[in-house]
C-alpha positions as CSV (number, residue, x, y, z in Angstrom):
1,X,0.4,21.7,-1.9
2,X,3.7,21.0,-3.3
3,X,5.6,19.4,-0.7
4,X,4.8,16.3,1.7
5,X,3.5,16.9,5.5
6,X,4.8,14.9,8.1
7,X,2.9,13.8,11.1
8,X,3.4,11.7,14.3
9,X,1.2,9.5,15.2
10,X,2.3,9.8,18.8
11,X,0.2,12.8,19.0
12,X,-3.1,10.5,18.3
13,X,-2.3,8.1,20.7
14,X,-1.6,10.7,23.4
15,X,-4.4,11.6,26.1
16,X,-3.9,15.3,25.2
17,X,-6.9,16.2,22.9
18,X,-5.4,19.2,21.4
19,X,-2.5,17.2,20.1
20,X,-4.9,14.2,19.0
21,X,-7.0,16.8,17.2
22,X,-4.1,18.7,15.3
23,X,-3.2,15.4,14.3
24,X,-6.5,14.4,12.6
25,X,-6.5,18.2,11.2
26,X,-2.9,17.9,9.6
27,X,-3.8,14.0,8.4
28,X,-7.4,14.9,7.0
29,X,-5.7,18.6,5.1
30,X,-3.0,16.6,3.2
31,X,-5.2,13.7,2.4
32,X,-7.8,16.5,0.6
33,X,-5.1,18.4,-0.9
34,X,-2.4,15.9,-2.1
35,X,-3.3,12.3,-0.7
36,X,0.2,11.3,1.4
37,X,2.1,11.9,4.2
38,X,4.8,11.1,5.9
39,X,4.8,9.5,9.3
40,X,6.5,8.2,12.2
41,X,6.0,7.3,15.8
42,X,4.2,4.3,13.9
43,X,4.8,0.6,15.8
44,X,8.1,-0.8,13.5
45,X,11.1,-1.2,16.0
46,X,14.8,-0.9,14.3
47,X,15.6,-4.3,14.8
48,X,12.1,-5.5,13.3
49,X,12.8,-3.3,9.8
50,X,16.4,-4.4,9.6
51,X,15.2,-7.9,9.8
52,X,13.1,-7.7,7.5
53,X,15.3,-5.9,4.5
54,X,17.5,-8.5,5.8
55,X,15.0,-11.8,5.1
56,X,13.6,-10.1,2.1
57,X,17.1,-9.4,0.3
58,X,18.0,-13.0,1.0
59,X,14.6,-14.0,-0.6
60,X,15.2,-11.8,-4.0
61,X,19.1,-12.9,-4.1
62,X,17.7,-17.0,-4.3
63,X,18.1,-18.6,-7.7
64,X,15.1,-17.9,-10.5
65,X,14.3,-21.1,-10.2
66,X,14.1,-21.5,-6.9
67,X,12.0,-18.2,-6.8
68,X,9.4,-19.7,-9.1
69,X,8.9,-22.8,-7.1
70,X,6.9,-20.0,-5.1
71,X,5.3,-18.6,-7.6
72,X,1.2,-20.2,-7.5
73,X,-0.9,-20.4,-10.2
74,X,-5.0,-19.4,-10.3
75,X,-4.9,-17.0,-7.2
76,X,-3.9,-13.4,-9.4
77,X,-0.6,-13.3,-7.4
78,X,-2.3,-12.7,-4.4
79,X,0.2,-15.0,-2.3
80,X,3.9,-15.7,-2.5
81,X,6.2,-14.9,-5.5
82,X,5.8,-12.6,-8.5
83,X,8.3,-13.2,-11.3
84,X,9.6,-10.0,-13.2
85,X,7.7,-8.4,-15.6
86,X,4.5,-10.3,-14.8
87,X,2.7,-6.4,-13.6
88,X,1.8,-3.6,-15.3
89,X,-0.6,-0.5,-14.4
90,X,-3.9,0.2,-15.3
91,X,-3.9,0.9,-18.7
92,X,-0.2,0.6,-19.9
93,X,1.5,-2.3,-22.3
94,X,5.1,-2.4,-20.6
95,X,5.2,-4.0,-17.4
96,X,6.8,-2.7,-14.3
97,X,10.5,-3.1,-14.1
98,X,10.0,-5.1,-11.0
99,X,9.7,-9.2,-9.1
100,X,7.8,-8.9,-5.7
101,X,6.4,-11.3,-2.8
102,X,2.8,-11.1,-1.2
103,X,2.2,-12.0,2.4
104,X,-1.6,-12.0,3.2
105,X,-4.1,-11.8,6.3
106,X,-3.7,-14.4,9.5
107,X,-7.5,-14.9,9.8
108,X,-8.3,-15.1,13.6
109,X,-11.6,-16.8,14.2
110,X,-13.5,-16.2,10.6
111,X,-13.5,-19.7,9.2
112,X,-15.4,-18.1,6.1
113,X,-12.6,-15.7,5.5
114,X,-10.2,-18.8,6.2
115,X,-11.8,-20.1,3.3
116,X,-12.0,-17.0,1.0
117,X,-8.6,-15.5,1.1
118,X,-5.3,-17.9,0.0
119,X,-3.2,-19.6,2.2
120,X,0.4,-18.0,3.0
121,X,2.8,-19.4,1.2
122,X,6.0,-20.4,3.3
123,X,9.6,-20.0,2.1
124,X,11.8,-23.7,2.6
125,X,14.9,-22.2,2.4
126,X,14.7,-19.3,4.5
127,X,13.7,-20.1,8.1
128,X,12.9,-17.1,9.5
129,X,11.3,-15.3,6.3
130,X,7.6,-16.1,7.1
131,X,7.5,-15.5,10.8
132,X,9.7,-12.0,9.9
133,X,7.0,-11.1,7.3
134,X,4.5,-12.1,9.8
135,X,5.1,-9.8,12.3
136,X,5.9,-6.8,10.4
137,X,2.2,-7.5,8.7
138,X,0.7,-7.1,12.1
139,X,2.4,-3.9,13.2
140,X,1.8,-2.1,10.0
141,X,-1.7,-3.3,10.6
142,X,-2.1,-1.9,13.6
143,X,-0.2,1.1,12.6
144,X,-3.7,1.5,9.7
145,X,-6.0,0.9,12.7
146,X,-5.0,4.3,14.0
147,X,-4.3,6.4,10.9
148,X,-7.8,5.3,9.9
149,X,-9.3,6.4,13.3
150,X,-7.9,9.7,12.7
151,X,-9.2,9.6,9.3
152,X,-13.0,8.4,10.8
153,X,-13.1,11.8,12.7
154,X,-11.6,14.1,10.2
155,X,-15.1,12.6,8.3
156,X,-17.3,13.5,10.9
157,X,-17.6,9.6,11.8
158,X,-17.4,7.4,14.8
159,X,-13.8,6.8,15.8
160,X,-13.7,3.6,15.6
161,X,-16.0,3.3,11.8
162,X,-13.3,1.4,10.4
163,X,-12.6,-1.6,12.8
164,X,-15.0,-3.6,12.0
165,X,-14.3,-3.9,8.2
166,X,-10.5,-4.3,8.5
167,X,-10.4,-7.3,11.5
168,X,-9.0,-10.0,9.3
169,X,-9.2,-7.5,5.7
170,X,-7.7,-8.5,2.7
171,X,-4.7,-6.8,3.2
172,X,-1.3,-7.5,1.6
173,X,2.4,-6.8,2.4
174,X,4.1,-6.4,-0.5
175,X,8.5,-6.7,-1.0
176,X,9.9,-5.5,-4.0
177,X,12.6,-5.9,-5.9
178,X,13.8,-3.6,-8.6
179,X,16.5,-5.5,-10.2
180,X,19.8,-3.4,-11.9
181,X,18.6,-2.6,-15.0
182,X,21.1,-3.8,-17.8
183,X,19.8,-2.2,-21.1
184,X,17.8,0.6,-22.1
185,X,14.4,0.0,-20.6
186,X,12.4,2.2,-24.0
187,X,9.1,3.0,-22.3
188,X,9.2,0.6,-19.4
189,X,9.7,2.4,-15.5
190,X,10.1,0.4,-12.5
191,X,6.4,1.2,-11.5
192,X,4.7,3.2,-13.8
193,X,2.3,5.8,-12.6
194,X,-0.7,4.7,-10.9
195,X,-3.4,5.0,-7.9
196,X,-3.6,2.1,-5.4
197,X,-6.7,0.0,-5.2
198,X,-7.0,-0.1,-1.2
199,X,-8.4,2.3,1.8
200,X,-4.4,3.1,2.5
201,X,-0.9,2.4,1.8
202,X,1.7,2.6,4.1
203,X,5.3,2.4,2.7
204,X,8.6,1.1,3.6
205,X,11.2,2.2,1.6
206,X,11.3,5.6,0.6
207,X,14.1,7.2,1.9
208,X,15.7,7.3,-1.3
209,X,14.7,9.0,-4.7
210,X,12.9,7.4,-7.2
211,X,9.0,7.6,-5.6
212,X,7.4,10.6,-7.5
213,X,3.9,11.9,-6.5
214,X,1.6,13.7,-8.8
215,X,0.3,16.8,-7.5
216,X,-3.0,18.7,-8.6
217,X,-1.6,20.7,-10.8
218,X,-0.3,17.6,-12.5
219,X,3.2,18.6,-11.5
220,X,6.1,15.6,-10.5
221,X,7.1,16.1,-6.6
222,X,9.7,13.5,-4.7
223,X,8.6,11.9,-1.9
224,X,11.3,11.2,0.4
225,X,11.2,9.8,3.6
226,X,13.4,10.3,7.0
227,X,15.0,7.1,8.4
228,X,12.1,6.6,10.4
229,X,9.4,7.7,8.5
230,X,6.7,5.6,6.6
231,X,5.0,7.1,3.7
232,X,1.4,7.0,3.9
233,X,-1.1,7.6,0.6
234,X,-5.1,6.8,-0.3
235,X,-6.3,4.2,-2.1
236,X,-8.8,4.0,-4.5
237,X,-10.9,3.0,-2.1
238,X,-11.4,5.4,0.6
239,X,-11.2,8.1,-2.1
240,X,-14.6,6.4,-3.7
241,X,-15.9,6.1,0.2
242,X,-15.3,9.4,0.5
243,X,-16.6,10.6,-2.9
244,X,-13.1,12.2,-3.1
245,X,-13.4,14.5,-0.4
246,X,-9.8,12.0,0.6
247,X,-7.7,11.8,-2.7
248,X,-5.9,8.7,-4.3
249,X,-2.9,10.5,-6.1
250,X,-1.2,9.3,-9.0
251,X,2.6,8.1,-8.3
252,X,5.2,6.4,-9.7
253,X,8.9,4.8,-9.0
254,X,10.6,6.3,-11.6
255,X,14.1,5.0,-12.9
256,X,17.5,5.9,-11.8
257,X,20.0,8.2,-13.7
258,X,22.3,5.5,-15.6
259,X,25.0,5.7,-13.9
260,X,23.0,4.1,-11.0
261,X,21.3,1.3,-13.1
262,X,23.8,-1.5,-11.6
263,X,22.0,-1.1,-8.1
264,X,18.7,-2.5,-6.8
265,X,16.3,-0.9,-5.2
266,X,13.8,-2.2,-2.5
267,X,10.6,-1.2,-1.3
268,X,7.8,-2.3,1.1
269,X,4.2,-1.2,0.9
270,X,1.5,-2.5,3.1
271,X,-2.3,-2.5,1.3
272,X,-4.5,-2.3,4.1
273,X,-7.8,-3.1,2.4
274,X,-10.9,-4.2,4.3
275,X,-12.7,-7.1,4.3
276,X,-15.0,-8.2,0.8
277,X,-18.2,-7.4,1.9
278,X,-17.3,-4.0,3.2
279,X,-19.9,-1.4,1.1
280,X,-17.7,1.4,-0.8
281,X,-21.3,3.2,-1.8
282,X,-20.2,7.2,-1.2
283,X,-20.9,7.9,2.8
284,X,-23.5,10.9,3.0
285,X,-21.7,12.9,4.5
286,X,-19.5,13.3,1.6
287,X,-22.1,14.4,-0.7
288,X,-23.7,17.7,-1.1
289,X,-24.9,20.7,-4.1
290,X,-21.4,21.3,-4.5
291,X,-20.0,17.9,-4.5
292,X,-22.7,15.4,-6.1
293,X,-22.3,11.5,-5.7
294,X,-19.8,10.1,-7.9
295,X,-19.9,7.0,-8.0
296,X,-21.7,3.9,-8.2
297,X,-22.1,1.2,-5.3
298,X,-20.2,-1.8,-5.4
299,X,-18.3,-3.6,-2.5
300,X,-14.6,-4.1,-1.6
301,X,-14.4,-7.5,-3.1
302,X,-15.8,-6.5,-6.5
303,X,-13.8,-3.1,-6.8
304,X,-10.6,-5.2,-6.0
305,X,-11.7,-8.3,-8.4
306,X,-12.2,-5.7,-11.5
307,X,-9.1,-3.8,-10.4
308,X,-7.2,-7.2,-10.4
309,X,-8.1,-7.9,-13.9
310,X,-7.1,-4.5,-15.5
311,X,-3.6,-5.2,-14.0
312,X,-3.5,-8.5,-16.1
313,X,-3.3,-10.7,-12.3
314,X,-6.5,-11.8,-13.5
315,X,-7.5,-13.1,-17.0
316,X,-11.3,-12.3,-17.9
């Protein structure tokens, strides 16, 4: 596959079956063959987006050292502010080109998970941030429920397989920043290729250039999206659950041509990633002569704990 499919998720949530089911069938084809598409008809109104770019840009343009205030120590950046420089991917020396800002879950009536997961960390200066960020969590959330859904049939599972493990997940809204870069960056890219950790990842932000994903024959595609559209990928995750029947496909934000280095660039991904105790052992109906397990049990919480260390969030 050498271009991205889009998809509306309209056609899931309507009561005709033949549209849900040429949904699942489109969803369930890309996610085998290159691991993202492109969607719309998700629940993000206009007004709640430009709000947001709005709140997060206001954020980003705050003095460093009012930024930093933010930033918490012990938790692996798992809430509030990430300075610049501070990530890297798996495997790679030079850290991102990038500063970014974690919103978390709103546990509802788990006072264990209340306990587990960090608190959110609220912005002083900026009144409306949190409650912004807040609600654009919940409809990218919801948004997951149903991709997911479609996702459950396309692997011959209940419909609703999912729900249980993502009500109150460990799932993270992420704003970017990619400053202007003002000298020659050497090997360092704004996000250097990687695979997400997660079940899914849905994306604000990529109308423009600069997202590349990596295609099976280890070829560089763009991945643009329409004003509308979010871009939607596997995680590490579901592609273990699924003993990679659903792939997690390498990508990267790559950097601009120079004479576009003055400008910044944002971008919003939401990690829907369920809850710690959710098993990730390969489902059997993933597994057969042609397609043996491969790989070994281990739950949410530890996949994300080892993944969170090889990232250099986490020190050993």
């Amino acid at each position: 596959m050498n271009s991205i499919p889009s998809v509306n998720l309209k056609d899931f949530l309507s009561d005709d079956s033949v549209r849900k089911q040429n949904f699942v069938d489109a969803i369930g084809k890309a996610y085998e063959e290159i691991g993202f598409v492109a969607l719309n008809g998700h629940f993000l109104d206009d007004a709640l987006v430009e709000s947001l770019y709005n709140e997060v840009k206001n954020f980003f343009n705050l003095p460093v050292e009012t930024k930093q205030k933010y930033e918490i120590p012990g938790i692996g950046g798992q809430r509030g502010y990430v300075s610049f420089g501070k990530e890297s991917a798996k495997g790679k020396k030079e850290a991102d080109l990038k500063e970014f800002w974690h919103f978390g879950q709103y546990v509802e009536n788990n006072d264990k998970l209340k306990t587990e997961y960090p608190d959110n960390v609220k912005v002083d200066e900026l009144p409306e941030f949190n409650e912004v960020g807040k609600e654009t969590y919940r409809m990218l959330e919801k948004t997951a429920k149903y991709v997911l859904r479609a996702l459950a049939l396309h692997l011959r599972l209940e419909e609703t397989y999912f729900d249980e493990y993502i009500l109150n997940g460990n799932s993270i809204l992420r704003p970017i920043h990619y400053p202007p870069i003002t000298t020659e960056p050497k090997e360092a890219v704004r996000a250097a290729a990687h695979g997400d950790i997660n079940l899914i990842t849905l994306l604000m932000g990529a109308q423009g250039r600069g997202l590349q994903v990596q295609n099976h024959n280890g070829e560089w595609l763009d991945a643009i999206a329409q004003a509308d559209e979010l871009m939607i990928n596997v995680g590490d995750m579901l592609s273990r659950h699924s003993n990679n029947k659903l792939k997690s496909t390498i990508h990267r934000v790559v950097n601009p041509p120079k004479e576009l280095w003055s400008s910044s660039r944002y971008s919003i991904p939401f990690f829907m990633h369920p809850i710690s105790d959710m098993k990730l052992d390969v489902l059997e109906g993933c597994v057969d002569e042609n397609n043996p397990k491969q790989f070994e049990d281990i739950t949410a919480g530890e996949f994300l704990n080892e993944r969170l260390i090889e990232l250099g969030l986490i020190k050993k």
